[in-house]
Phi, psi and omega in degrees: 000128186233134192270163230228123172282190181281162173289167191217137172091003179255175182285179181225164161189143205249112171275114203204126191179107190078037188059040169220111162275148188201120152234147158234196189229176197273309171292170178217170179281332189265345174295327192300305178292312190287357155313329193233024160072016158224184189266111167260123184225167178283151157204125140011090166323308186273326189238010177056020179264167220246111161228167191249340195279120179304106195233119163310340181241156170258144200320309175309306189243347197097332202282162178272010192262096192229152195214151187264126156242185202226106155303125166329301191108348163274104168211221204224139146277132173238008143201163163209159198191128195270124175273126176225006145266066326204137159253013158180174197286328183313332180249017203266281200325317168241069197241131002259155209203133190278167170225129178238182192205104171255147190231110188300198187259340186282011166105333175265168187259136176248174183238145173185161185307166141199190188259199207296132172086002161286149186207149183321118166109015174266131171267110204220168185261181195232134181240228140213060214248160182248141166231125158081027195047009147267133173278134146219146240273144152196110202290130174241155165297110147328093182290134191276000000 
């Protein structure tokens, strides 16, 4: 598992409001990876727990000390659901289409395409296909 720095080279801007400052930049680590094929998620320097969701904190204990890894990309599906209604016209060309919710082996769970006939309990690997000029995540079967 290799921790991932921050991007570098993006614009930054500064946000302030209700005594919280936050800045962010044009790049992001997780977009950033399926641009480069691969799945990133964030963990906790102090309790080592795992999230996909980009957070100043960690969900579990609070601490701000969180580092970007690079996921295998193998992980169980544990809901899945066929869309067959496009949720703007951007997603209308691939409707219908499954969406699944994977709990990688490195422990958090992500949302991403998959492909047609995955169902809950498929072990399966991470991927990419591009839309709309962006990668985006999408799961095939996993050979055990």
């Amino acid at each position: 598992m290799t921790a991932v720095p921050p991007p570098e080279g993006g614009r930054t801007a500064t946000r302030q409001g209700e005594g919280v400052s936050m800045t962010t930049t044009a790049t992001h680590p997780y977009t950033d990876g399926l641009a480069q094929g691969l799945l990133r998620y964030q963990r906790c320097d102090d309790c080592g727990r795992a999230q996909t969701l980009t957070r100043l904190a960690c969900a579990h204990c609070g601490s701000e000390h969180l580092a970007w890894h690079e996921a295998q990309g193998r992980g169980t599906v544990v809901a899945a659901s066929v869309v067959s209604r496009a949720p703007s016209d951007a997603f209308r060309p691939l409707v219908p289409y499954t969406l699944v919710l994977v709990e990688l082996d490195e422990g958090p769970r992500v949302m991403g395409h998959a492909m047609p006939g995955t169902t809950i309990g498929d072990h399966v690997k991470a991927g990419t296909f591009a839309h709309e000029k962006r990668s985006l995540l999408r799961f095939s079967p996993a050979a055990h």
